[in-house]
C-alpha distance (Angstrom), angle and dihedral (degrees) to the residues before:
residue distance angle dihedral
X1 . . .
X2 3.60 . .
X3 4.02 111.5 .
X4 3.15 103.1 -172.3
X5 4.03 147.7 20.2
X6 3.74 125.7 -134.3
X7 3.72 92.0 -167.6
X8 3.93 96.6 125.2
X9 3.82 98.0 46.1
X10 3.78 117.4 110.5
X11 3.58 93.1 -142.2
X12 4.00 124.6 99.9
X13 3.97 95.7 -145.4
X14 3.83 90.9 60.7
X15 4.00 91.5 43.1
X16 3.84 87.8 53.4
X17 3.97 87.1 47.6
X18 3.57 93.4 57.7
X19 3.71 92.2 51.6
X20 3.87 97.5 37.3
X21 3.88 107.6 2.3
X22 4.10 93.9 106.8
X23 3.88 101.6 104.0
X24 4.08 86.8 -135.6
X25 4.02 81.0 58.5
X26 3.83 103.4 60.4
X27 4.10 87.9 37.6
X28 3.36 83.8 62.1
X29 3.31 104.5 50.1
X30 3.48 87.5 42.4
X31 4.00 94.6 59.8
X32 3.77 81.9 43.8
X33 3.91 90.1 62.1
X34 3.87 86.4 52.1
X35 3.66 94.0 53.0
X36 3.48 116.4 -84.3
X37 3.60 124.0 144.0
X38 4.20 102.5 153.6
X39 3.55 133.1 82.0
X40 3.92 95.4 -133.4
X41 3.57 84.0 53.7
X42 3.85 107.1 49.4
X43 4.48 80.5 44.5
X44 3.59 88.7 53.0
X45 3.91 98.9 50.8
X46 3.70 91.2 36.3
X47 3.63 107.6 39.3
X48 3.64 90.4 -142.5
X49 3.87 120.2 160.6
X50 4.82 104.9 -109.6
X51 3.68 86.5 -111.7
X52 3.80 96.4 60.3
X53 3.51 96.8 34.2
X54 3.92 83.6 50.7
X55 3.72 97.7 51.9
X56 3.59 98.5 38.5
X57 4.41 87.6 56.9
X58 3.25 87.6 52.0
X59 3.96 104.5 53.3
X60 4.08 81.6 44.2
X61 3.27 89.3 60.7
X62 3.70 87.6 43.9
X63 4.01 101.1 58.7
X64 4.46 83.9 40.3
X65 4.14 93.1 -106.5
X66 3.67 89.0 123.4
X67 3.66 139.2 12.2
X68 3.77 130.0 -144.9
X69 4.10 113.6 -126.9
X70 3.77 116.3 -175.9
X71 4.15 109.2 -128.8
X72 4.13 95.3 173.7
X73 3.82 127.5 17.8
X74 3.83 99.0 -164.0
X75 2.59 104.9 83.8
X76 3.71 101.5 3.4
X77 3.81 129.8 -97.1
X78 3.38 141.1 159.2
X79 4.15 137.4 -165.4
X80 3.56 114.9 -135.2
X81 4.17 113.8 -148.2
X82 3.52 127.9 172.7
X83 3.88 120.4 -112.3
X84 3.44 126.2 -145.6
X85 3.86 99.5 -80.3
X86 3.72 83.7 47.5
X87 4.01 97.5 53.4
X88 4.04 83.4 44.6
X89 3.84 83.4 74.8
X90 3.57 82.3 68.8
X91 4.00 105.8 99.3
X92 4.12 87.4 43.4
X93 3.32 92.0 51.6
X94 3.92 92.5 48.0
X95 4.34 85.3 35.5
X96 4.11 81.9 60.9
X97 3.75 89.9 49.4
X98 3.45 103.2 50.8
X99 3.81 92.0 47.6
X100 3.88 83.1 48.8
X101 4.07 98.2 59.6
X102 3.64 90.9 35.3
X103 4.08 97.1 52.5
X104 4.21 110.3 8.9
X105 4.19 111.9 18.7
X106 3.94 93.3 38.3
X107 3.90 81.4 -131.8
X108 3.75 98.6 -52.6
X109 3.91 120.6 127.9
X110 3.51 133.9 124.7
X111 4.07 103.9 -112.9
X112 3.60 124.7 44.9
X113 4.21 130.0 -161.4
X114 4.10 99.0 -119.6
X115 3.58 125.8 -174.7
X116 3.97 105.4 -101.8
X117 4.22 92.7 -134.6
X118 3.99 100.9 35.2
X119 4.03 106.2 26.3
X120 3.64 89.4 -134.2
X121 3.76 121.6 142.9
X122 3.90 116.5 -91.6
X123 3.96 124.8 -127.8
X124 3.57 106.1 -167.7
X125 3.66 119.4 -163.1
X126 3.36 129.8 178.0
X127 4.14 112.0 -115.0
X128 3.62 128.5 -177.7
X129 3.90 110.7 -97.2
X130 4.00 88.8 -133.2
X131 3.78 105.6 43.4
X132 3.58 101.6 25.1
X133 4.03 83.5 -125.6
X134 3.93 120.8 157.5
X135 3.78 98.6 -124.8
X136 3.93 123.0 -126.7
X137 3.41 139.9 147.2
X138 3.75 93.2 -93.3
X139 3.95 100.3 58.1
X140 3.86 97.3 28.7
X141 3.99 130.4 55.6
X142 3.62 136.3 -174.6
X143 3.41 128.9 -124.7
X144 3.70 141.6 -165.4
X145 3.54 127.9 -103.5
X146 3.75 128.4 -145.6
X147 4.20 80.1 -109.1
X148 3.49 97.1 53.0
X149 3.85 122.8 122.1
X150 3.67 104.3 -95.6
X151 3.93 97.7 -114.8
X152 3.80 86.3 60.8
X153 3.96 100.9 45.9
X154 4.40 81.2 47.0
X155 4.39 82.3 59.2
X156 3.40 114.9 33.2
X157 4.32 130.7 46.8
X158 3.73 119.1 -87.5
X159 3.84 118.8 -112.5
């Protein structure tokens, strides 16, 4: 149950968690990256209870990350595939991975991101669109923004 809404926060990570910040959410969309599209299968993987798995479709379909096709009318049931916003979510979800092996799973996990041509593993990192430059904390900086909460423009340089 979602406790609380960042809806008035000036800040794009806490808009994204209110559309995809439940954990059931991005383990969705996750499962729908690896080719799921059916409610029996996204309960199956998950091992979420119908009435989660029900209402978490649903506000997916809501915020446009997935879209609800109907494969059988009698009785009713529908396909859920991600749309293009949805499949966006793809290099956070794979960001969240990486840091996953490489700090909790010690590598372990049962699906890996392969290179379609080669098989090899994949090692996504995120890279500045302009530059091409892997970003860190050692090459890259944030700054504050005339919006910014006060205690942050007080800390960091002005843009």
């Amino acid at each position: 149950m979602r406790h609380k809404s960042f809806e008035g926060m000036d800040c794009p990570i806490a808009q994204t968690l209110d559309a995809v910040g439940e954990w059931w959410s991005l383990l969705i969309v996750r499962d729908a990256l690896h080719g799921l599209t059916r409610f029996d299968e996204f309960q199956r993987s998950l091992g979420i209870s119908s009435n989660s798995l029900s209402r978490r479709l649903t506000e997916l379909c809501d915020a446009g990350l997935l879209a609800r096709h109907r494969y059988q009318q009698r009785p009713p049931r529908d396909e859920y595939r991600l749309t293009a916003r949805g499949r966006d979510l793809q290099p956070v979800i794979e960001a969240l991975a990486g840091w996953g092996r490489r700090h909790v799973t010690a590598g372990r996990g049962g699906v890996r991101l392969v290179d379609a041509e080669t098989g090899a593993p994949a090692d996504p990192v995120l890279v500045d669109r302009d530059t091409g430059k892997p970003v860190n904390t050692t090459d890259f900086r944030y700054v504050a923004r005339r919006s910014a909460p006060e205690v942050k423009r007080a800390r960091m340089p002005r843009s």
